[in-house]
N, C-alpha and C positions, 0 to 999 in steps of 0.2 A: 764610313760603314765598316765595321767588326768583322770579318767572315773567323765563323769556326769551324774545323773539319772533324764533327762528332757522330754521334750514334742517333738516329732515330730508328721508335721503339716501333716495328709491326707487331702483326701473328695474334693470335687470342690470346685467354689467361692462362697460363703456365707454359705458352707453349711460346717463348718468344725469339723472336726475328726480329734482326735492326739493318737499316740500313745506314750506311758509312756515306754523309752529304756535307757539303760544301752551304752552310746556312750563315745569313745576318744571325749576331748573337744576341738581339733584341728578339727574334722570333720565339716561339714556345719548340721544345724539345721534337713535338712530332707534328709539326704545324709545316708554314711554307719554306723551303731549301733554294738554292742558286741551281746546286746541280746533283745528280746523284754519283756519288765515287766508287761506292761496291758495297759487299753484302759481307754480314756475320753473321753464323749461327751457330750459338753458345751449346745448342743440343748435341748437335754432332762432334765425336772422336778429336782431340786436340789434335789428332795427328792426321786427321783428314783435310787435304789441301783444300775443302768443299769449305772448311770451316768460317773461311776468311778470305772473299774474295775483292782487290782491288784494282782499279784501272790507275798505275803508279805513275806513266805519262801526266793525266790529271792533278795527281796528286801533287806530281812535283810543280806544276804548272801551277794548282794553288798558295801551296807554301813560297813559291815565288813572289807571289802578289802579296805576301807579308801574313797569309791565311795563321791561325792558330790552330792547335789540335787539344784536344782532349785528352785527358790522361790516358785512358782505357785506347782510345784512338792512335797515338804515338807511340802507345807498348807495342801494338800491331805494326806500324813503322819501322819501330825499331829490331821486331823479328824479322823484319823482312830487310834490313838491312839500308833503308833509306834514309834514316837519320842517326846519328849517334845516340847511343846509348847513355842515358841522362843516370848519376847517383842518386838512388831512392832511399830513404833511411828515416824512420821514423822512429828517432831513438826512446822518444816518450810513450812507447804505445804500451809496451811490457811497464811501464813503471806504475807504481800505485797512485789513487786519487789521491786529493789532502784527506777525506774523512777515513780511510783506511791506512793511509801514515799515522794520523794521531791516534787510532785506535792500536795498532802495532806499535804505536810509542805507551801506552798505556798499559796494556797485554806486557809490556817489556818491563814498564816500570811497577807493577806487580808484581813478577814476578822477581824481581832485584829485592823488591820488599820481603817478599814471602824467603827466599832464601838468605837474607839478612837474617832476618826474625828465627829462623829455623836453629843457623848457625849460634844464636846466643843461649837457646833453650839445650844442646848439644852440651854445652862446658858445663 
């Protein structure tokens, strides 16, 4: 069995609350958990200690059992100091699609034309 240490979603619509659980990773997202490990809420002040709370005893007790965590789950981890800090870098995020290269390749070679063409009318 899979355990992951992710977010399940509470609260109504716009107003959301998750809890931080210990789930099979076959289970649905807000469905049945093993255990529950503590609370987020994304509304409250980043710098409110209310924001994010964890029971890290547990915590560590499941990452012992070989538990996985979640991105969003480990970044919480790693603020708090219990696991190292992993390199994140999306170096492709900033860079263009293909259909917006070949059109910037187009746009380019356009305009190579037009100022070729410019320069011969000039003499």
């Amino acid at each position: 069995m899979a355990i992951k240490i992710r977010l399940a979603r509470g609260g109504s619509k716009k107003r959301p609350f998750y809890r931080i659980v210990a789930a099979d990773s076959r289970m649905p997202r807000d469905g049945r958990f093993i255990e529950k490990l503590g609370t987020y809420n994304p509304l409250l002040p980043k710098d409110s200690e209310d924001r994010v709370k964890m029971d890290m005893d547990r915590v560590q007790y499941w990452l012992g059992q070989g538990a996985q965590t979640t991105d969003r789950v480990s970044r919480f981890l790693e603020a708090a100091g219990v696991v190292e800090k992993k390199e994140r870098a999306n170096m492709k995020k900033a860079e263009p699609g293909k259909k917006a290269k070949e059109r910037a390749e187009e746009k380019a070679a356009k305009a190579a034309a037009a100022a070729g063409g410019d320069e011969g009318d000039a003499e």
